[in-house]
KEKE-3310 file (N, C-alpha, C; in steps of 0.2 Angstrom, whole numbers, plus 5000, padded with zeros to 4 digits):
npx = (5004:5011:5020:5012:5005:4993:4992:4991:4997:4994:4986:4997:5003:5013:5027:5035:5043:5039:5040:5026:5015:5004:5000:4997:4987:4982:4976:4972:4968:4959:4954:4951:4963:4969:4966:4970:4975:4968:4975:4977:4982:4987:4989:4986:4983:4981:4972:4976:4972:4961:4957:4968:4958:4947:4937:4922:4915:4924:4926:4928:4935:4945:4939:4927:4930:4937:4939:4926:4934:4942:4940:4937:4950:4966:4974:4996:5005:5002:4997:4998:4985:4986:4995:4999:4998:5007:4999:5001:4988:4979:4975:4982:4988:5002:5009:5005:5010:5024:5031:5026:5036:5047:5062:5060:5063:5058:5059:5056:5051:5049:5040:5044:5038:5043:5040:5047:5064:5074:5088:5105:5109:5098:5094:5108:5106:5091:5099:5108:5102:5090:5084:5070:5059:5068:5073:5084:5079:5082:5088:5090:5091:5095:5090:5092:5082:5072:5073:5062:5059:5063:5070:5066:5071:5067:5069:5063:5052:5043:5030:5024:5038:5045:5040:5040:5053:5057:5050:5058:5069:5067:5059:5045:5034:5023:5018:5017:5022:5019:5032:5035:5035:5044:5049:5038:5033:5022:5020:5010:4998:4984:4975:4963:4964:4969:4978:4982:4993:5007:5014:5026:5031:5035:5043)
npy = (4994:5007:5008:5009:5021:5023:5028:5039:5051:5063:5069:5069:5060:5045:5035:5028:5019:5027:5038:5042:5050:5050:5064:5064:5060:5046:5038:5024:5021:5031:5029:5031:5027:5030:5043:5059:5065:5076:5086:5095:5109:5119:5134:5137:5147:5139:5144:5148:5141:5130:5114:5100:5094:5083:5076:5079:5079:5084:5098:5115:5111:5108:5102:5111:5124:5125:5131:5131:5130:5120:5111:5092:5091:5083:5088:5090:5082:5092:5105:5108:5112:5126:5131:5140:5145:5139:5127:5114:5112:5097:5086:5076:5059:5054:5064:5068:5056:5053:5067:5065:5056:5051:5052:5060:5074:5087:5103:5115:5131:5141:5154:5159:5164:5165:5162:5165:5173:5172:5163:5159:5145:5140:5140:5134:5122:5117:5118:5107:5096:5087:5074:5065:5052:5045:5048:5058:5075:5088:5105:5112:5122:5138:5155:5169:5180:5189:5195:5186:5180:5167:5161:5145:5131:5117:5100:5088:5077:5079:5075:5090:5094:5107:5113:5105:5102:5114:5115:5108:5115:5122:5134:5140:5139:5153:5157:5149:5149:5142:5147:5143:5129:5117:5126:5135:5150:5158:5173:5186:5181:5179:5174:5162:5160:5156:5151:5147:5135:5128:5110:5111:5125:5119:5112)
npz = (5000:5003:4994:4983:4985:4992:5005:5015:5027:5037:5029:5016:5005:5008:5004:5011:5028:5040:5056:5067:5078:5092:5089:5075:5058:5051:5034:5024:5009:5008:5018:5037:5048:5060:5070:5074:5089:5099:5108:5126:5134:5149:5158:5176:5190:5206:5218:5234:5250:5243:5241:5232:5222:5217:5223:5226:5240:5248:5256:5249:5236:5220:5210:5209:5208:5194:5181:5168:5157:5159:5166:5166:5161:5170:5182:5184:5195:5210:5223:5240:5251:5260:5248:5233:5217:5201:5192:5182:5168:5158:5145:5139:5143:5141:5143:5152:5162:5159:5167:5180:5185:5193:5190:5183:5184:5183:5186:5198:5205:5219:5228:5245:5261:5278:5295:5305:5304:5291:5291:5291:5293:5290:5277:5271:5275:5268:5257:5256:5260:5271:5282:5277:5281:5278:5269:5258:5257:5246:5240:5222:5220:5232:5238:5243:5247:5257:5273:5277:5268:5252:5240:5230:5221:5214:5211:5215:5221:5232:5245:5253:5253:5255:5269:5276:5278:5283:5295:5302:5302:5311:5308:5303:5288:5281:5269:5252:5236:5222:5206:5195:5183:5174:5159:5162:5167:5180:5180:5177:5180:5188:5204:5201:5189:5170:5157:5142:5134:5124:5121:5120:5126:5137:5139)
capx = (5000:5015:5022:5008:5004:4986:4993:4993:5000:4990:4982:5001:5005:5017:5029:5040:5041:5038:5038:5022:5013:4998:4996:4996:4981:4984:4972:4973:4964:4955:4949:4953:4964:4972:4965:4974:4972:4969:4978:4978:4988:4983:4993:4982:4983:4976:4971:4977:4963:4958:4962:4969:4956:4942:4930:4918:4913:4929:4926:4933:4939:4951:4936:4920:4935:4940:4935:4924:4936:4949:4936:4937:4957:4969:4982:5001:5007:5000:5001:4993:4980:4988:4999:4996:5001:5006:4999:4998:4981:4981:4971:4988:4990:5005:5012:5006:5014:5031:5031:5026:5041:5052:5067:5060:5068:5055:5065:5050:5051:5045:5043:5043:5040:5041:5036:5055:5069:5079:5096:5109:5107:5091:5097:5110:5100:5088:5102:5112:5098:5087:5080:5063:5054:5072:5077:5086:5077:5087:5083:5095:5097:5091:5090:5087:5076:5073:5074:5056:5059:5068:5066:5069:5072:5068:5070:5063:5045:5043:5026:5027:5043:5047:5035:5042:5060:5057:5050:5065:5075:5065:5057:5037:5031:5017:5016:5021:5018:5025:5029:5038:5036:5047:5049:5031:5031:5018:5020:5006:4994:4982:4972:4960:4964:4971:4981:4982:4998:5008:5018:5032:5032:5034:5050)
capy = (5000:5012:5009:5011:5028:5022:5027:5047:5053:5071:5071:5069:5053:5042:5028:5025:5020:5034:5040:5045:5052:5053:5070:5063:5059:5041:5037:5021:5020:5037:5027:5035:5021:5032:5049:5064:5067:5082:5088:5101:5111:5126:5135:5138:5148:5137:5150:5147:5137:5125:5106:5100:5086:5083:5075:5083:5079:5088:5107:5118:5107:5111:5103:5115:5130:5125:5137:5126:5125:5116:5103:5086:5089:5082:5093:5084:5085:5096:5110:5108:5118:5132:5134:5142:5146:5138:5120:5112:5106:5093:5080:5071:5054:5053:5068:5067:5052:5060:5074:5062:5049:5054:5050:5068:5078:5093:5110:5117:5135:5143:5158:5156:5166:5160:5166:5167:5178:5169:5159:5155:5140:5136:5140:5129:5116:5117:5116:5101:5091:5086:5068:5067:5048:5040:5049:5065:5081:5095:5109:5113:5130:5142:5161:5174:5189:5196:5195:5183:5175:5165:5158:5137:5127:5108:5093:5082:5078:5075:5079:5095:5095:5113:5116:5101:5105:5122:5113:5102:5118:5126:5139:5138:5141:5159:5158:5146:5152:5140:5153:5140:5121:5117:5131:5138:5152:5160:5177:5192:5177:5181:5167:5156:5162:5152:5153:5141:5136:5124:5106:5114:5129:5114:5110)
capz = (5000:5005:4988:4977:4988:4995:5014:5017:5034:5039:5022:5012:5003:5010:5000:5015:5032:5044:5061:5069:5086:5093:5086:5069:5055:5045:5031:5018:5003:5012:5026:5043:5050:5068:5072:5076:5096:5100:5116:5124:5139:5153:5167:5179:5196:5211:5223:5244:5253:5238:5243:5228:5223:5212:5226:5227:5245:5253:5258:5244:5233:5214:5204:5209:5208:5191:5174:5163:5150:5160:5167:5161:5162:5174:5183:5184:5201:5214:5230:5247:5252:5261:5245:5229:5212:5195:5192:5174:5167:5153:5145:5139:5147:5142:5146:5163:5167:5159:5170:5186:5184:5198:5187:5177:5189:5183:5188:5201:5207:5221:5231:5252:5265:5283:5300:5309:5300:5287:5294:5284:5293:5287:5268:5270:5276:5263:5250:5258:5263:5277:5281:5279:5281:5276:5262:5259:5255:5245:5236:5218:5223:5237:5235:5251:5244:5260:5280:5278:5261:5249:5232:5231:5217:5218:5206:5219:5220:5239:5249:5257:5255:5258:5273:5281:5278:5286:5300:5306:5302:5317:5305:5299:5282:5280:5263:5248:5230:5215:5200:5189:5182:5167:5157:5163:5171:5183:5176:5178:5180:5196:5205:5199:5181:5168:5152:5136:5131:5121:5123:5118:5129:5146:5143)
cpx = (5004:5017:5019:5005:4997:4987:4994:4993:5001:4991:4990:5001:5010:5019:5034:5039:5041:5036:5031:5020:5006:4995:4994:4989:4982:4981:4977:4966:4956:4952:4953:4956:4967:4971:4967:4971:4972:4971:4982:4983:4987:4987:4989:4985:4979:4978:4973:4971:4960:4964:4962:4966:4950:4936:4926:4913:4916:4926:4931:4940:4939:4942:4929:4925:4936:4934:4933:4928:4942:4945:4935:4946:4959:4975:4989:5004:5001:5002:4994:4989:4981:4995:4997:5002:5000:5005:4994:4992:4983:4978:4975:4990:4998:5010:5014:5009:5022:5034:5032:5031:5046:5060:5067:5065:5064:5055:5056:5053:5046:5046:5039:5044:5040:5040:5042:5059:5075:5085:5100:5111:5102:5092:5102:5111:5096:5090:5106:5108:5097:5083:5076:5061:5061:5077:5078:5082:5081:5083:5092:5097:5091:5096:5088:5087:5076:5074:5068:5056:5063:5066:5070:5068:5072:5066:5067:5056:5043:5037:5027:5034:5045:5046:5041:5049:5063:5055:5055:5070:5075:5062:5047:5037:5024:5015:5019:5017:5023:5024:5032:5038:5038:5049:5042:5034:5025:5016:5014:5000:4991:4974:4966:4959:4969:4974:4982:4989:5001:5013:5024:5034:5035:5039:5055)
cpy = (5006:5012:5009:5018:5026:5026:5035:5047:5063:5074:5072:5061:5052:5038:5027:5024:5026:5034:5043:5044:5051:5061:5068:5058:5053:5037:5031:5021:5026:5035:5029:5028:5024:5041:5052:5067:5075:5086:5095:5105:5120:5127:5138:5141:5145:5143:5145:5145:5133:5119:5105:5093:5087:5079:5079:5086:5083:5097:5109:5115:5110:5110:5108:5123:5132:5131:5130:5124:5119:5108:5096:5085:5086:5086:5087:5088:5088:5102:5109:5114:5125:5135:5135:5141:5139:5131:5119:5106:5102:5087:5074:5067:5053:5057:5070:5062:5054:5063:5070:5059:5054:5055:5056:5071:5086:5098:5113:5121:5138:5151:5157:5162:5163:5164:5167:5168:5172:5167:5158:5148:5136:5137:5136:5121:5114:5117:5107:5095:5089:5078:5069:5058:5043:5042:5058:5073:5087:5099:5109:5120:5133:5148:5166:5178:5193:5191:5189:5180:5171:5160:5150:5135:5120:5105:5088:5082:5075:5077:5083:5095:5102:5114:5109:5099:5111:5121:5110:5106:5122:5132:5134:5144:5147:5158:5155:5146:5147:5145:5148:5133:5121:5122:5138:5143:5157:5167:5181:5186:5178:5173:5166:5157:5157:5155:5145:5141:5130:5118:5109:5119:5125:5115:5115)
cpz = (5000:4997:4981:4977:4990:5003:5013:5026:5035:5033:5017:5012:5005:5007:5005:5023:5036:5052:5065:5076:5086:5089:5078:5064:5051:5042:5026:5014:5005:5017:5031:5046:5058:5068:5077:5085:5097:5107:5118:5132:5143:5158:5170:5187:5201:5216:5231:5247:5250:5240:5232:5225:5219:5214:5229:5234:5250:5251:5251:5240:5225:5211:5205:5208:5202:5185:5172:5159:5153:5165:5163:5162:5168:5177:5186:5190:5205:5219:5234:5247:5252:5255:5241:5223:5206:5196:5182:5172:5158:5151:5139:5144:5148:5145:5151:5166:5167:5165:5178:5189:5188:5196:5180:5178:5185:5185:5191:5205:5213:5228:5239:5255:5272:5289:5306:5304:5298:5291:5288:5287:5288:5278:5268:5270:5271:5258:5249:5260:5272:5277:5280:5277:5276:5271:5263:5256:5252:5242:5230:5219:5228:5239:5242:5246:5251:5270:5282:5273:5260:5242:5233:5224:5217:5213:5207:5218:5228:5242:5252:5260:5258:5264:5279:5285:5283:5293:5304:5305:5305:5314:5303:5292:5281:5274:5257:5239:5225:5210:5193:5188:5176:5165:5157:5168:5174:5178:5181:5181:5187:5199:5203:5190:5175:5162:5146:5135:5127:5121:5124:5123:5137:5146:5139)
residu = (UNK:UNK:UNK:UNK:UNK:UNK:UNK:UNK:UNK:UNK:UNK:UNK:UNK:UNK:UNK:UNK:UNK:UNK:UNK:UNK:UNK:UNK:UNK:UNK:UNK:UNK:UNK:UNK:UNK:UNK:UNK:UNK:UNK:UNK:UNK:UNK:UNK:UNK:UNK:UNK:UNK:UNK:UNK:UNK:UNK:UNK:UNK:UNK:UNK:UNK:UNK:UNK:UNK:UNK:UNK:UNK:UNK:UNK:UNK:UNK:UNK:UNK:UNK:UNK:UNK:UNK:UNK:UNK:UNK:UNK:UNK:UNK:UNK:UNK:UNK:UNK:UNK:UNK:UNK:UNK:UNK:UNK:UNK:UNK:UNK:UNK:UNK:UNK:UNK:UNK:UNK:UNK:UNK:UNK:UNK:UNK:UNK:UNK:UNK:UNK:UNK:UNK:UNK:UNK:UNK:UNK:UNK:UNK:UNK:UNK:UNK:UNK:UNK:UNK:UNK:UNK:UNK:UNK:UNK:UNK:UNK:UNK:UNK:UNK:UNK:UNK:UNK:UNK:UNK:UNK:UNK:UNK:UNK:UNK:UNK:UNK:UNK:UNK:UNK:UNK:UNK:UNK:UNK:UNK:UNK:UNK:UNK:UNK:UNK:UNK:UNK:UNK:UNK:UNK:UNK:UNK:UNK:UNK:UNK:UNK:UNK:UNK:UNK:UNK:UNK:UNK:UNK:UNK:UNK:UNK:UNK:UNK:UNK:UNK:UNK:UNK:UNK:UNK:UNK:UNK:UNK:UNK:UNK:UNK:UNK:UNK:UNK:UNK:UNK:UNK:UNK:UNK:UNK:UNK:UNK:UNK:UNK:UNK:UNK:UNK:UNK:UNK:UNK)
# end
């Protein structure tokens, strides 16, 4: 079929093997034989106080929060209740499992303030690692902004790692915003607001 040209690949003829995706259209003898997925991708502000959960039984939960257009997707990853900011929506399975895989190491940005005045203990604690539950907790870099803040970088995907880091380093966490996942960032973007954007812009 390929070398009679019966076989088009998003509506061009094909006479050779060829690489294809899920994005792709691939018709023989014009019959539709793998349909072009169409997937799509959202950065979205979760607002402070929404549990991050799509049951609908929990108090102030993501999916009664969420814009209609981004309902039906799934967000990759998450942030606890008392945190905010940027989280990625997406009705790509595969991209969300991608992203999940601990062995991504997904570059995740965030800005911290806490409620005891910055140490350069506690920064170099949170750069050098902290047990937590057996394993070691780091961050790839960490930034003092002011006397109550500090910008974190982390590779790691740990449960409230920051919050619980900050605990064992004798400081508490007041405020935890992510502004960056991948190459995403936050930007002017205000909470519960979202934005469209594209595979490519992730990473």
């Amino acid at each position: 079929m390929l070398s009679e040209g019966r076989v088009k690949l998003n509506g061009k003829t094909t006479r050779h093997n060829e690489n294809y995706t899920p994005y792709c259209e691939i018709k023989a003898d014009d019959t539709l034989v793998s349909k072009a997925h169409l997937f799509t991708y959202a950065m979205y502000y979760k607002p402070r106080g929404v549990e991050c959960t799509f049951n609908l039984t929990i108090p102030n939960n993501l999916a009664a929060q969420l814009p209609k257009h981004l309902k039906g997707m799934y967000h990759v990853g998450r942030l606890d209740k008392n945190s905010e900011g940027l989280l990625l929506f997406t009705n790509d399975g595969n991209l969300h499992n991608k992203l999940m895989l601990p062995e991504a190491h997904i570059q995740k940005i965030y800005l911290v303030e806490t409620e005891q005045p910055i140490t350069s203990e506690l920064l170099n604690g949170m750069k050098n690692g902290v047990e937590l539950n057996g394993k070691i907790a780091f961050a790839k870099e960490v930034q003092y902004l002011s006397d109550y803040a500090f910008r974190i970088v982390l590779t790691q995907g740990m449960n409230r790692q920051i919050r619980r880091v900050c605990f064992k380093l004798g400081n508490y966490v007041t405020k935890l915003t992510r502004i960056q996942l991948g190459n995403l960032e936050l930007g002017n973007l205000q909470a519960s607001q979202y934005r469209w954007v594209k595979r490519e812009d992730i990473f």
